[in-house]
C-alpha positions in Angstrom: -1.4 -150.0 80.0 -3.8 -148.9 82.7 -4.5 -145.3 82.8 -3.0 -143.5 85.9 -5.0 -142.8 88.8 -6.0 -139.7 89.9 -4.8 -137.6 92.8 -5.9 -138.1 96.1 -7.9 -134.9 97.4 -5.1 -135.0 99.8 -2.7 -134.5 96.9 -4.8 -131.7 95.7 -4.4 -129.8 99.0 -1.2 -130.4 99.7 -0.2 -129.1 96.0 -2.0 -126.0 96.3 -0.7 -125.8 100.1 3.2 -125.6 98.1 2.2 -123.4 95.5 0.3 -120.3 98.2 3.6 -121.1 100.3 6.5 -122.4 98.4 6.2 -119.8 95.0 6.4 -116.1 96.0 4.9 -113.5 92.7 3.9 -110.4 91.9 -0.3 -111.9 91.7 -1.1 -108.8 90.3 0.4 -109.3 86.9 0.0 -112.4 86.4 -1.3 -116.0 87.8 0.6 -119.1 88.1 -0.9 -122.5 87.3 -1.3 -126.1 88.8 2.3 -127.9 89.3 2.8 -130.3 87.4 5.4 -133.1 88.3 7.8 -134.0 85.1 8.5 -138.2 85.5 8.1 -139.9 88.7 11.1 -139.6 90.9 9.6 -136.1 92.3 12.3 -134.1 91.3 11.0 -131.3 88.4 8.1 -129.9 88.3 6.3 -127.3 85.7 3.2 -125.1 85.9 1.8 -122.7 83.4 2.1 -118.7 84.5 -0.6 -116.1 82.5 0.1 -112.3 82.7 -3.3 -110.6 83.3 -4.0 -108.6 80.3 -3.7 -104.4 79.9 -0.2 -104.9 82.2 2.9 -103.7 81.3 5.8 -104.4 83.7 9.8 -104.4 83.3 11.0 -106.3 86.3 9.5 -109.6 87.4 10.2 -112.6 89.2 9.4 -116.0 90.5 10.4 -117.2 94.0 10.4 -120.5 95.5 10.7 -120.0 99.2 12.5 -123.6 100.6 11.6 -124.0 103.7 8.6 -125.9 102.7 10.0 -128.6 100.5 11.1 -131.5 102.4 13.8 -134.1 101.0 12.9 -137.9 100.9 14.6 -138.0 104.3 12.6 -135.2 106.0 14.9 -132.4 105.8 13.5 -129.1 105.2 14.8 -126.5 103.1 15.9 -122.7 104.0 16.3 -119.4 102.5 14.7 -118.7 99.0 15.4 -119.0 95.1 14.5 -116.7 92.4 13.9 -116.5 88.6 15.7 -114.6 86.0 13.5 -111.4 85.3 10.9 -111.3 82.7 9.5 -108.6 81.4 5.9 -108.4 81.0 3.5 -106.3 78.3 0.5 -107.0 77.2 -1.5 -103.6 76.8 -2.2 -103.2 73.4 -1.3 -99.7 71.2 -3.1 -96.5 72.7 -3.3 -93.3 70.5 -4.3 -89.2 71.4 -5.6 -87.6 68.4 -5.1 -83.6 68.8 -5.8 -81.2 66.2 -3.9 -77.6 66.7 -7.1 -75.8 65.8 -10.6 -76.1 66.5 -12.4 -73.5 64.7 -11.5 -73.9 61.0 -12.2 -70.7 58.9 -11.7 -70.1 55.2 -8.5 -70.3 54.3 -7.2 -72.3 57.4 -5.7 -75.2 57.9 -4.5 -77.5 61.2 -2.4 -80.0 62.2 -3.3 -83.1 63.1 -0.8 -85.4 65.7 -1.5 -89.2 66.6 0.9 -90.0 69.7 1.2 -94.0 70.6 2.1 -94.8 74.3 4.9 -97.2 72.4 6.4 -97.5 68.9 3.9 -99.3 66.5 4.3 -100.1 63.0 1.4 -100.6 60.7 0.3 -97.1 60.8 -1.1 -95.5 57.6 -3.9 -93.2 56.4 -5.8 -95.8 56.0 -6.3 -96.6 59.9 -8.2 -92.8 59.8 -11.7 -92.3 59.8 -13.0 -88.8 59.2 -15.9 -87.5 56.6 -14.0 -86.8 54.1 -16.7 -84.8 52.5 -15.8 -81.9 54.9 -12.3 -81.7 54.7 -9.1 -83.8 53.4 -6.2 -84.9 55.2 -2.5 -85.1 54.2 0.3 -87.6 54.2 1.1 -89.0 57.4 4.9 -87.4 58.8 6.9 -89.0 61.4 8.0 -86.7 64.0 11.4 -88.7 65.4 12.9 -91.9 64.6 10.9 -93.7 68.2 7.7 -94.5 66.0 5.6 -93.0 68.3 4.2 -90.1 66.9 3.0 -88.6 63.8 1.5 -85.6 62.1 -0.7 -84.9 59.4 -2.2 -81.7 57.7 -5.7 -81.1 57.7 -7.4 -79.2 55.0 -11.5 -78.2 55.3 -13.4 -77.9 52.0 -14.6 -74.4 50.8 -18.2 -73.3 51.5 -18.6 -75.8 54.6 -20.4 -75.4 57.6 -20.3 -77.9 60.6 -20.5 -77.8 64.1 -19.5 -81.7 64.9 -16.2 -83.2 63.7 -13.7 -85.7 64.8 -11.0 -87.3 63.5 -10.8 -91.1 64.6 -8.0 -93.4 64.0 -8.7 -97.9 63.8 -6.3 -99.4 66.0 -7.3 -102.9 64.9 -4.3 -103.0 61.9 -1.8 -101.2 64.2 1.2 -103.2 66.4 3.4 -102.6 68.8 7.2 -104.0 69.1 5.7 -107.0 71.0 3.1 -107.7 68.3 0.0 -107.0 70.6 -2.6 -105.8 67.9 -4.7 -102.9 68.9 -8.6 -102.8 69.7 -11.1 -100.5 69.1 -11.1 -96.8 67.8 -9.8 -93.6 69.5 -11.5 -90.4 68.7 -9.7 -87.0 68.6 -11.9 -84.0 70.6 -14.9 -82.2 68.4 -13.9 -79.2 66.1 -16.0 -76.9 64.1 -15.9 -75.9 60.5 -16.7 -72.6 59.1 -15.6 -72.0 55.4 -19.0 -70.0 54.2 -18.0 -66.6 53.2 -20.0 -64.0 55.0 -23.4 -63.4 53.5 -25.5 -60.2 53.3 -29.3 -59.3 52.7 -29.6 -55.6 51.7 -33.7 -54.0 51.7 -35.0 -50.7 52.1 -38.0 -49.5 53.2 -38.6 -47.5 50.9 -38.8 -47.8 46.9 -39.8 -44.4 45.8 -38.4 -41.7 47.6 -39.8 -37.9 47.2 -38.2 -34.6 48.9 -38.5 -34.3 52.4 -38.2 -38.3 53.0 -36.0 -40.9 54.1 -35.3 -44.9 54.1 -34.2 -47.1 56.7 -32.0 -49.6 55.0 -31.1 -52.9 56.6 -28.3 -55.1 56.5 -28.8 -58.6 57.5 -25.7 -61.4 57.6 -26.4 -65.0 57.8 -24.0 -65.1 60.8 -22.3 -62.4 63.2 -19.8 -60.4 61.6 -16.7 -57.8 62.8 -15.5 -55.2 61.6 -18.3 -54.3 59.0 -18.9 -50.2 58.7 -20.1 -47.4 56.8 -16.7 -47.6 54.5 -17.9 -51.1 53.1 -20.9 -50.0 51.5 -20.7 -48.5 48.5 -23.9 -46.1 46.7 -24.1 -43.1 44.7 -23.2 -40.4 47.5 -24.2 -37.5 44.8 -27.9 -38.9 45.2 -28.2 -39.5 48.5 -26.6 -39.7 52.2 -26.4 -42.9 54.1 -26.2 -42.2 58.3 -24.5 -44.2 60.8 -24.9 -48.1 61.1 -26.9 -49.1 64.2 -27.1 -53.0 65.1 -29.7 -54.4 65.8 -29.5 -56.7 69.0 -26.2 -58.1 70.0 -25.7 -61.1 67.7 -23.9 -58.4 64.9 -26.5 -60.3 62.3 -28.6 -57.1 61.8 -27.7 -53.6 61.3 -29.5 -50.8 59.7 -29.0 -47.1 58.7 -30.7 -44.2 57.3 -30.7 -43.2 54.0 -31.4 -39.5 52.7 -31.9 -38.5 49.0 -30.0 -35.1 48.2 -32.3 -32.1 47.2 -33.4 -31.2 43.2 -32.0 -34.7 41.6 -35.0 -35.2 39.3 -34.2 -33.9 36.3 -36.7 -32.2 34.0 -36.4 -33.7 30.5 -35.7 -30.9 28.3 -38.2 -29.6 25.3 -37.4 -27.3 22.7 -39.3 -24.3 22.8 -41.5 -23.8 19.6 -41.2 -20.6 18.1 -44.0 -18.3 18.7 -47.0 -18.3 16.2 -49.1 -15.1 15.3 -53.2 -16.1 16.8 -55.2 -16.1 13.3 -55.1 -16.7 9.9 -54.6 -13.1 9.0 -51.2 -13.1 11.2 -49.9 -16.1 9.2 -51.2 -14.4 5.9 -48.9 -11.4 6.8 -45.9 -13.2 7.7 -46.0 -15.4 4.4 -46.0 -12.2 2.6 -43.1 -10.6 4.3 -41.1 -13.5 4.0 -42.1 -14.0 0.0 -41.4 -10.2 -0.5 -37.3 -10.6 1.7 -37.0 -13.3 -0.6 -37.8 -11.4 -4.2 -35.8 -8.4 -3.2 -32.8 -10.7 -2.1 -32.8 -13.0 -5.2 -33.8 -10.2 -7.4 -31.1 -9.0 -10.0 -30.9 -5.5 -11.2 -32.6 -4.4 -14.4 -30.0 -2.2 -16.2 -28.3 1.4 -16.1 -30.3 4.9 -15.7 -33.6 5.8 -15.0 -34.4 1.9 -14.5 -31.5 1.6 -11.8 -32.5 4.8 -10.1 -35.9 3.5 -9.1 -34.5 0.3 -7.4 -35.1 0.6 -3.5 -32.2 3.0 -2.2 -32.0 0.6 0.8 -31.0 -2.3 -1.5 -28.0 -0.1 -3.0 -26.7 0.1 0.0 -26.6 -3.3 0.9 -25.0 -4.4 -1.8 -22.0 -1.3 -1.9 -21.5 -2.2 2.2 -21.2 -6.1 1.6 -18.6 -5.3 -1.1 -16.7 -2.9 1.1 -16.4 -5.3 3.1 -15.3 -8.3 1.5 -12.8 -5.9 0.3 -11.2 -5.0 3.4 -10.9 -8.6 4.2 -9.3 -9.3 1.2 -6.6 -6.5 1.4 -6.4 -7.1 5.3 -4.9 -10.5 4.4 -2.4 -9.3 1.6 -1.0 -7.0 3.9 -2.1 -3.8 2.2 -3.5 -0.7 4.0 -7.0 -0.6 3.8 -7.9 3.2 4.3 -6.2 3.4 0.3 -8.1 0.7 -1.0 -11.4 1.7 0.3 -11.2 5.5 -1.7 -11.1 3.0 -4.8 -13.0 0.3 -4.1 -15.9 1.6 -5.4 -13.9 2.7 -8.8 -11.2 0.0 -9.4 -13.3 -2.5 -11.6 -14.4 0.7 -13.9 -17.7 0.9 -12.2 -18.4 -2.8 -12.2 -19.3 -4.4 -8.8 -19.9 -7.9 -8.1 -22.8 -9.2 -6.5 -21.7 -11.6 -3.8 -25.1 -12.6 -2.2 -26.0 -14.5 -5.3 -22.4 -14.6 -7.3 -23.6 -12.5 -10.1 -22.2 -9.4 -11.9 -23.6 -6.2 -12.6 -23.0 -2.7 -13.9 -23.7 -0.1 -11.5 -24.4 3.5 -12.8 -21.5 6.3 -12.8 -21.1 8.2 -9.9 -22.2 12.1 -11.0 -19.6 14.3 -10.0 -20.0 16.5 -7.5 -19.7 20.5 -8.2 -17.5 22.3 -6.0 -16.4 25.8 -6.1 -13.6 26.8 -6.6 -12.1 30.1 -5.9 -10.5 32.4 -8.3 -6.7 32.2 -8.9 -5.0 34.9 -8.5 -2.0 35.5 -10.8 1.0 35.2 -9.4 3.3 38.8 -10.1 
């Protein structure tokens, strides 16, 4: 079998001449193809129509206007027919990323919603790009049955501080209802991340403060800070005074105040004052023979009764008959016995013997002479 001929260029024209005149479209959405005749008796005829990409359209036709077509016998056609409507889509999923804060502090955290233009399925975590060194995000949520959007919560790290972040979502795994795979990445806008506690340098000027000076100290924070005042800092107020905070500049890094020790805060450390020493040898000779003769006469025992006990020191009898007076009215003070009786006795109850109480030894004192009084003379009674 021969092959079959090509058309004429006349064919050619007169084909394109039907197709500009005879089919009536919407050219902007799509394009329609060379016709094509199916057998030979002239009666059906195809050609190939292409939707132009990123279109989406609901209601679309193709009409064949008749009053170009001519029968075998010359007679032209009238009025117009028209397709059954097709729908046409071929824009491919589209995504905004928003994120419901853009200054993350410590403590914070933000939402994060990926709306599609259409429903898509494919859509999982795994489709988002973000440094996950900086922050983590949370399990997708779908807000509605439609498949269109979704919501996720992210969470920044602690201790973080960046100026430049996004959150990007893949669209290459995601489809729509029509199967059109996406293209490309969609970026959400920039936020920042600030998760660093504040930080504070405190100096002073200076170290060793005497009376009558002061100290500037200074406060400097790695960043601007609110709401810092006198009632956050915290110092020995019984040592010193610290003035009003002044900042330096108008970034609130730097602030500084003056500092004033309080009056007589050194203390003295305390010695124990020596006792006072005689100048001389011959000063210390005397006092070592006072103190050697206090301590004979107090440990010193008396020799016996009569003449011998008469020539002991009058001063030390006396010591001895007030110390036991006394211990006597203590003891009868606590037995509950008046002590202006005992003490007319006290001196007689032990027949003369009294007791030594400095060195717990007894002795025998000497009898008390009687004293001679006169008496006048009795008179006989008639």
């Amino acid at each position: 079998m021969s092959a079959k001929p090509p058309p004429s260029p006349h064919l050619q024209r007169e084909r394109h001449r039907l197709i500009s005149t005879t089919f009536q479209y919407d050219t902007s959405k799509g394009t329609l193809g060379a016709l094509t005749a199916v057998g030979t008796d002239g009666k059906v005829w195809t050609a190939t129509y292409t939707p132009r990409p990123d279109t989406e359209s609901a209601d679309n036709t193709i009409r064949v206007n008749l009053s170009g077509v001519l029968d075998a016998q010359g007679n032209a056609g009238t009025g117009s027919v028209s397709s059954g409507n097709f729908s046409i889509d071929t824009k491919r999923p589209e995504v905004t990323v928003t994120i419901s804060d853009e200054r993350l502090s410590a403590g914070e955290t933000a939402t994060v919603t990926f709306t599609f233009r259409e429903s898509v399925t494919g859509f999982d975590t795994e489709d988002i790009q973000y440094d996950t060194s900086k922050g983590t995000l949370g399990a997708l949520t779908a807000v509605g049955t439609d498949g269109k959007v979704w919501t996720a919560s992210y969470t920044p790290r602690p201790d973080t501080e960046s100026a430049d972040n996004t959150i990007r979502v893949n669209l290459a795994g995601v489809l729509d209802a029509q199967g059109n795979a996406g293209t490309g990445s969609v970026s959400s806008g920039n936020f920042s991340i600030d998760t660093k506690r504040p930080e504070v340098t405190v100096t002073i000027s200076d170290e060793r403060l005497s009376a009558g000076e002061t100290a500037t100290v200074t406060f400097t924070f790695r960043e601007s800070v609110t709401g810092f005042g006198t009632e956050d800092i915290q110092y020995d107020t019984s040592k010193g005074t610290l003035g009003a905070l002044t900042a330096v500049g108008t970034d609130g890094k730097v602030w500084t105040a003056t500092y004033t020790p309080a009056r007589h805060r050194e203390r003295r450390q305390h010695h124990p004052r020596e006792p006072r020493r005689r100048a001389g040898r011959a000063g210390q000779r005397r006092n070592g023979q006072r103190q050697q003769r206090q301590l004979q006469h107090r440990h010193q025992a008396p020799r016996g009764h009569g003449d011998d006990q008469r020539r002991a020191p009058e001063r030390w009898r006396n010591r001895h008959r007030h110390l036991h007076l006394q211990r006597e009215r203590h003891r009868l003070w606590h037995r509950g016995h008046p002590v202006r009786h005992q003490q007319r006795h006290a001196g007689r109850s032990d027949g003369g013997r009294h007791r030594n109480f400095s060195i717990g030894k007894v002795w025998t004192a000497p009898p008390t002479r009687p004293v001679a009084t006169s008496r006048a003379p009795t008179t006989p009674s008639a």
